[in-house]
MARLONU-291392 format. One line per field, with one value per residue: residue number from 1; residue in three letters; x, y, z of N, C-alpha, C in turn. Coordinates in steps of 0.05 Angstrom, whole numbers. Each point is the difference from the previous one (the first is absolute). Layout:
BEGIN
nr	c(NUM | ...)
rest	c(ALA | ...)
neast	c(X | ...)
nnorth	c(Y | ...)
nup	c(Z | ...)
caeast	c(X | ...)
canorth	c(Y | ...)
caup	c(Z | ...)
ceast	c(X | ...)
cnorth	c(Y | ...)
cup	c(Z | ...)
REM end
This chain:
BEGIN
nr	c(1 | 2 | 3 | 4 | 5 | 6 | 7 | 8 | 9 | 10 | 11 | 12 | 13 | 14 | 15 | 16 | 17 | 18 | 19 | 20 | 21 | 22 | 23 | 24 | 25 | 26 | 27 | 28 | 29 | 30 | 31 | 32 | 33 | 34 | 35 | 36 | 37 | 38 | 39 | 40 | 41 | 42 | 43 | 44 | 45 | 46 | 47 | 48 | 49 | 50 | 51 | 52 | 53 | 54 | 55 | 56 | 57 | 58 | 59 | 60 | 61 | 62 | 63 | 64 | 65 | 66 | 67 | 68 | 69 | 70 | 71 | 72 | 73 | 74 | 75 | 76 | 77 | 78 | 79 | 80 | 81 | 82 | 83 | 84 | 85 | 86 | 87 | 88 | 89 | 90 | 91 | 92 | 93 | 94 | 95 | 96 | 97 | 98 | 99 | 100 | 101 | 102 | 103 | 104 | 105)
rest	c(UNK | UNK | UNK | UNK | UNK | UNK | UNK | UNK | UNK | UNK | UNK | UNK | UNK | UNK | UNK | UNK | UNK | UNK | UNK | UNK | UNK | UNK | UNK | UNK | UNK | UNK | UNK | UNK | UNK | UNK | UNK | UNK | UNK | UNK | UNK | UNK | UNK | UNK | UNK | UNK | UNK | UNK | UNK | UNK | UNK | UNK | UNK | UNK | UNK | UNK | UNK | UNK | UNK | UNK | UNK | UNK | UNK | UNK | UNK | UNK | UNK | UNK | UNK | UNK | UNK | UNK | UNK | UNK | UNK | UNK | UNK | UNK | UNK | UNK | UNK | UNK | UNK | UNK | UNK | UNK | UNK | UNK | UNK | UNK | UNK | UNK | UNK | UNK | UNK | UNK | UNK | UNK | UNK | UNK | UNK | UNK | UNK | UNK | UNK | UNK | UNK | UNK | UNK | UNK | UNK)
neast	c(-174 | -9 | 22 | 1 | 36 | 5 | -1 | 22 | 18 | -15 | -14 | 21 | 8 | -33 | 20 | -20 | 23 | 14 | -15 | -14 | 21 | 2 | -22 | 7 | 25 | -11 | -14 | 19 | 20 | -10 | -11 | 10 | 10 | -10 | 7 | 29 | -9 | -9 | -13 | 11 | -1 | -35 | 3 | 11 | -21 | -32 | 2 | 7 | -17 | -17 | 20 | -11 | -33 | -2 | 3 | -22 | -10 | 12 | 0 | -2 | -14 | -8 | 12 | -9 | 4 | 25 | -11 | -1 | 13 | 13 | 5 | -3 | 22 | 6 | -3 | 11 | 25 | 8 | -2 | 19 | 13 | -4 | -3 | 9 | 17 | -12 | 11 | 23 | 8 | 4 | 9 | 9 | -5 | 3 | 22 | 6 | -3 | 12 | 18 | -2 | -3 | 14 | 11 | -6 | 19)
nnorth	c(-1212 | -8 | 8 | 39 | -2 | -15 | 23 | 20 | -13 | 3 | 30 | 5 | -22 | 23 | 8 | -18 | -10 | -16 | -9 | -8 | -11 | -15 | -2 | -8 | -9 | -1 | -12 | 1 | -11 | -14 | -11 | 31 | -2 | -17 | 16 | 19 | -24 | 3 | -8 | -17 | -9 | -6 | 34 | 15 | -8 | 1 | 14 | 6 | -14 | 17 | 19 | -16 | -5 | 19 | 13 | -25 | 11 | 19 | -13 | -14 | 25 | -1 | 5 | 19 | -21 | 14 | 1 | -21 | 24 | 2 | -29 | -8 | 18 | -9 | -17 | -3 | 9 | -16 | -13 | 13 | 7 | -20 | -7 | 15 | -23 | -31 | 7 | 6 | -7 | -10 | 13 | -2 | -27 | -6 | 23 | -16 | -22 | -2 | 1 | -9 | -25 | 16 | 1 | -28 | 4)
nup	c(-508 | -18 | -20 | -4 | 5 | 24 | 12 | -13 | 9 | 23 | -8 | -5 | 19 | -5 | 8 | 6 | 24 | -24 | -9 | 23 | 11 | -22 | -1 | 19 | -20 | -21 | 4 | 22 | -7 | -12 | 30 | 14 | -15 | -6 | 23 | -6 | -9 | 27 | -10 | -2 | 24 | -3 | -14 | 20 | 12 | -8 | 2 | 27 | 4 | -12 | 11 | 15 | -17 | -7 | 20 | 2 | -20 | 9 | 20 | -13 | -9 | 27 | -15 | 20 | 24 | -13 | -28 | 17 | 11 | -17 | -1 | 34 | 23 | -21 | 4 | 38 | -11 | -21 | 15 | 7 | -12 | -15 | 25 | 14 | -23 | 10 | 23 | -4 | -20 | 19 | 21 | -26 | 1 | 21 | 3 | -27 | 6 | 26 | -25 | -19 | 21 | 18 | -28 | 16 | 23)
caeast	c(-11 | 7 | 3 | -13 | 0 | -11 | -41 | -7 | 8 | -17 | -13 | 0 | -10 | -22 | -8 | -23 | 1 | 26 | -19 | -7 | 16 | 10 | -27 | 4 | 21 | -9 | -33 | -6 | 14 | -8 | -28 | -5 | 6 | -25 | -11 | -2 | -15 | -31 | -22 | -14 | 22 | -2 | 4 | 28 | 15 | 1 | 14 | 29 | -19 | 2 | 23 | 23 | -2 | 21 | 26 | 3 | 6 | 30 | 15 | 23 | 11 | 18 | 27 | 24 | -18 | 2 | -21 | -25 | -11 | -15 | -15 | -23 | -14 | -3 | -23 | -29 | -5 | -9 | -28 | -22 | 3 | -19 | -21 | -6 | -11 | -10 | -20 | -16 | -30 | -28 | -9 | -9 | -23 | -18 | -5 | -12 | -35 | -16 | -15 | -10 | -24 | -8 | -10 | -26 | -25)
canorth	c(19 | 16 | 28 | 3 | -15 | -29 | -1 | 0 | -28 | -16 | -1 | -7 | -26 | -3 | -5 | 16 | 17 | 27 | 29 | 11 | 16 | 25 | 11 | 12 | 14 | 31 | 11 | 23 | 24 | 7 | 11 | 21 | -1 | -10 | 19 | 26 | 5 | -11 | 7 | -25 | -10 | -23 | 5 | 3 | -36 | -11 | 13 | -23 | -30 | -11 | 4 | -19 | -9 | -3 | -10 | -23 | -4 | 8 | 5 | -14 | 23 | 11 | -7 | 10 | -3 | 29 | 26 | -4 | 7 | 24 | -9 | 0 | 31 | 9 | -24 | 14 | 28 | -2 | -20 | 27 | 16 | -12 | -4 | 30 | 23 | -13 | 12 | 28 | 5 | -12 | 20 | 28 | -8 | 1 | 32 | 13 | -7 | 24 | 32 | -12 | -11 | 28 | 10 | -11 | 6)
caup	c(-19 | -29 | -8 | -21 | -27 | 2 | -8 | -36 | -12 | 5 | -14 | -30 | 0 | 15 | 31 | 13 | 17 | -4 | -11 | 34 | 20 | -22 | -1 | 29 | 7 | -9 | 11 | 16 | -22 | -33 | 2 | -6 | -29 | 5 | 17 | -15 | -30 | 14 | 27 | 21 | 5 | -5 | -26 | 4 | 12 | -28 | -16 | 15 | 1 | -22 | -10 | 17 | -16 | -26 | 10 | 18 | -22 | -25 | 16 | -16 | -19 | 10 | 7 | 24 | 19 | 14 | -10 | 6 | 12 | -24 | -20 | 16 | -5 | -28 | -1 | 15 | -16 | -29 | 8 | 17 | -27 | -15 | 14 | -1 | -23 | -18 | 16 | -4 | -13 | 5 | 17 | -25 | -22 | 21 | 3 | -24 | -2 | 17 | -2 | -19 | 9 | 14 | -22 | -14 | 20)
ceast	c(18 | 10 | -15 | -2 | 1 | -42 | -4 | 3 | -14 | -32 | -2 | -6 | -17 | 4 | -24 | 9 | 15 | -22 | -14 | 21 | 10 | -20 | -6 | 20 | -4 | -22 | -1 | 22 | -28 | -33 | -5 | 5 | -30 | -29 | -13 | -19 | -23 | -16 | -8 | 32 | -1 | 9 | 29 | 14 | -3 | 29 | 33 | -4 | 19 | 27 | 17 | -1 | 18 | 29 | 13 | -8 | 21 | 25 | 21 | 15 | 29 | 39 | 15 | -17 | 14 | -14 | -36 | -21 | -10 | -10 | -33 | -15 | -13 | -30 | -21 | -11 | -22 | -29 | -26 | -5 | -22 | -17 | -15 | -10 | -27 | -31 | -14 | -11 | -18 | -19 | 1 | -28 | -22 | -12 | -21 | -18 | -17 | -8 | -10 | -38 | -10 | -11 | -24 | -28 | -19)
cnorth	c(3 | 22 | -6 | -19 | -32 | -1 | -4 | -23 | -24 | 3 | -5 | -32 | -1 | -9 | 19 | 14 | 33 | 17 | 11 | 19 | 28 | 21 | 18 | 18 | 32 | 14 | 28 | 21 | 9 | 7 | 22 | 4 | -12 | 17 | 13 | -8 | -16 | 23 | -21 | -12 | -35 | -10 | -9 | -36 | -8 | 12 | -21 | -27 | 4 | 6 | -23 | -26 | 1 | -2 | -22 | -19 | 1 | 3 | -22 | 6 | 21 | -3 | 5 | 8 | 26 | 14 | -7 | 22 | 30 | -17 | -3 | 28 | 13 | -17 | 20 | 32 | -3 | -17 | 30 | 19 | -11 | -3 | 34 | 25 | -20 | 10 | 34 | -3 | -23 | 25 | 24 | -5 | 3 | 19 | 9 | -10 | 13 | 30 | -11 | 9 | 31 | 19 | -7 | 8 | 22)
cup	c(-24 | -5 | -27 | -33 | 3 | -1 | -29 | -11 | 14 | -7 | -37 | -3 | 20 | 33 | 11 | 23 | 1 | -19 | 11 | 1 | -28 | -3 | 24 | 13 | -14 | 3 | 13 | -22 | -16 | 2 | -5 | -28 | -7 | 6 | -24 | -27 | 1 | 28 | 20 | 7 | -16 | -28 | -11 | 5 | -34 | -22 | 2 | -16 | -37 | -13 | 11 | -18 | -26 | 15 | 3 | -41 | -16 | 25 | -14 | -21 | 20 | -3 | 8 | 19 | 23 | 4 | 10 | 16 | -25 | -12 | 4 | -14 | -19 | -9 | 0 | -10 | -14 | 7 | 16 | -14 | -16 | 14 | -3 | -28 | -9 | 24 | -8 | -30 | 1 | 17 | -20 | -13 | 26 | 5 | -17 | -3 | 18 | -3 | -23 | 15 | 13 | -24 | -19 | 23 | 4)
REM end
């Protein structure tokens, strides 16, 4: 098994397995984080999925494979976060068309 910072340096030259096991190795940290800015857990996986994405993008931007674990953290912040404010006004315009339509009735 890998430590944290041989995974970093084996995913920065795309090792598919070390981005498994890197991908895996935070999952159960950073899911509830996830949790908190969804209603679906399935929401919450999408949400992971796509922060691991840009992770597994600029993970060559990383230069201190110390700091990998705020650098993760911070991802998944900012990926749920966006996920969560680009949700609610979607669920504001929704609201509003529904009373919109109850006012035409």
């Amino acid at each position: 098994m890998l430590n944290e910072q041989e995974l970093v340096k084996a995913c920065q030259k795309n090792d598919r397995k070390a981005q498994t096991a890197f991908y895996n190795l935070y999952k159960s940290k950073l899911m509830g984080v996830c949790r908190r800015y969804t209603r679906t857990p399935e929401e919450a996986e999408d949400i992971y999925q796509e922060a691991f994405v840009k992770i597994f993008n600029n993970i060559h931007t990383l230069e201190n494979p110390k700091a990998v674990g705020a650098w993760v953290r911070k991802a998944v912040i900012h990926t749920a976060i966006n996920y969560y404010h680009a949700n609610l006004k979607f669920q504001q315009n929704t609201e509003y068309e529904n009373i919109v339509q109850i006012g035409r009735a």
